[in-house]
C-alpha positions as CSV (number, residue, x, y, z in Angstrom):
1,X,0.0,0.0,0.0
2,X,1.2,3.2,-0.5
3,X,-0.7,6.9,0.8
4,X,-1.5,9.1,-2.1
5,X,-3.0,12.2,-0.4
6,X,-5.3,11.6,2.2
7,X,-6.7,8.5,0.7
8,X,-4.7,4.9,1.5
9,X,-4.7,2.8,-2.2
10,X,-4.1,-0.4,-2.6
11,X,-1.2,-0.5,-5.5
12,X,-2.0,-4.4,-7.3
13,X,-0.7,-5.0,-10.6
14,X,-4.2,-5.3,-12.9
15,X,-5.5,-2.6,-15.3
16,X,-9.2,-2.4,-13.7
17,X,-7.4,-0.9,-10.5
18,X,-5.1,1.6,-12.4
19,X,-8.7,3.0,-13.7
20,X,-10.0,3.4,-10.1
21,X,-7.0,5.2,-9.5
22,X,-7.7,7.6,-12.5
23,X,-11.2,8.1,-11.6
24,X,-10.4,8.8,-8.2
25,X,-7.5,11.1,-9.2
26,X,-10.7,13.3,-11.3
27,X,-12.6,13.4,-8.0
28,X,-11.9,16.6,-5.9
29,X,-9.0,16.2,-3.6
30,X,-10.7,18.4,-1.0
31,X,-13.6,20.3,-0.7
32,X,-11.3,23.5,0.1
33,X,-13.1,25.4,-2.8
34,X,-16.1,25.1,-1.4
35,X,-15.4,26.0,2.0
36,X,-13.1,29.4,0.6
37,X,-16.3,30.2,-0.9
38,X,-18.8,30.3,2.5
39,X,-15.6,31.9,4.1
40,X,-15.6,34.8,2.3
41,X,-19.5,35.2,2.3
42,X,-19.2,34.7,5.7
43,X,-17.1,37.5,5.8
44,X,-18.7,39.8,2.9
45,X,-21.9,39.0,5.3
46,X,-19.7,40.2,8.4
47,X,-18.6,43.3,7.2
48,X,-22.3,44.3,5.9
49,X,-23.2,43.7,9.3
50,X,-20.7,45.3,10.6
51,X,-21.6,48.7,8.5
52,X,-25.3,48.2,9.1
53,X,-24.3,48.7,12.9
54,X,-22.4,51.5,12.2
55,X,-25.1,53.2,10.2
56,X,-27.8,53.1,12.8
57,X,-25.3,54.2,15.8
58,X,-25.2,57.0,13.2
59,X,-29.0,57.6,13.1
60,X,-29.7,56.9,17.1
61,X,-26.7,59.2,17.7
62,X,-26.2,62.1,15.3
63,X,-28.9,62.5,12.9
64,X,-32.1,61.6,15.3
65,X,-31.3,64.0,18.4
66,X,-30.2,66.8,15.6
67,X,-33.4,66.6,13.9
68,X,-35.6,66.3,16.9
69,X,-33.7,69.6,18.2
70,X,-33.9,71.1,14.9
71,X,-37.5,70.1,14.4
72,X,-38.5,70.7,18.1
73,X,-37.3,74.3,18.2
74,X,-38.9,75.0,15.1
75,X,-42.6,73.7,16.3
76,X,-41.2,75.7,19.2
77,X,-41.0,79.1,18.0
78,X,-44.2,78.5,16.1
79,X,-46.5,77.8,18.5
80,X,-45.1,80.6,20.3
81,X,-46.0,83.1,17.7
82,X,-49.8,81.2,17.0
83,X,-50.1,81.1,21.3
84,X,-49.2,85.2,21.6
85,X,-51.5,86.0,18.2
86,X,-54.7,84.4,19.9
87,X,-54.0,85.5,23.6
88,X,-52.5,88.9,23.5
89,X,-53.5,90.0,19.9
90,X,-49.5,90.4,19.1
91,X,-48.9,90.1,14.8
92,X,-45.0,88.0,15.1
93,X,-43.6,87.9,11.8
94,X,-40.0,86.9,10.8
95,X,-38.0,89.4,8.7
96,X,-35.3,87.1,7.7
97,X,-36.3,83.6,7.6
98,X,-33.6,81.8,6.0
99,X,-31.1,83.5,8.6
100,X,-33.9,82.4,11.4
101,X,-33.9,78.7,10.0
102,X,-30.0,79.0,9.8
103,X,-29.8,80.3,13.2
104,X,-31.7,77.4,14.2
105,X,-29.6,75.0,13.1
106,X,-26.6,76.3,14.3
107,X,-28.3,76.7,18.1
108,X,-29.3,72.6,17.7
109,X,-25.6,71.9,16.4
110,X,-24.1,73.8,19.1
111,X,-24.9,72.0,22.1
112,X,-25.0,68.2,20.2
């Protein structure tokens, strides 16, 4: 006997065996190509995990409490100006409103 690989064959001297040997020499020697593969989708799937966790601390953390503040203040300031119209009869109009809404978001950016 002598070990080819990781298979143990029996060397005889007929023909019909050295064909065996050929058709086992055809077969795969190891199912390493298969197993490469699921490694690296395993890791392709790891990584998108992996950024799919880093986008949502993103959201939860950055985006969410800006635009609540942002959003918040806005609703803020105008229910302010509807609440002093109906009880004290006061007119509130803003003069600049793309320095107001700019102003805004640099007051909810500030304290983030």
């Amino acid at each position: 006997m002598s070990g080819y690989g990781s298979f143990v064959i029996p060397v005889t001297g007929s023909s019909s065996d050295d064909d065996d040997i050929d058709d086992i020499d055809s077969l795969p020697s190891s199912p390493s190509d298969v197993l490469s593969e699921t490694d690296s989708e395993s890791d392709a799937q790891r990584e998108w995990e992996e950024s799919l966790e880093q986008l949502q601390l993103m959201l939860t953390m950055v985006i969410v409490p800006f635009a609540g503040k942002f959003l918040g203040r806005k609703f803020a300031y105008w229910s302010w100006a509807r609440y002093m119209e109906w009880a004290h009869n006061v007119e509130i109009r803003w003069t600049n409103k793309t320095a107001f809404a700019a102003a805004g978001a640099v007051e909810a950016a500030a304290t983030l």
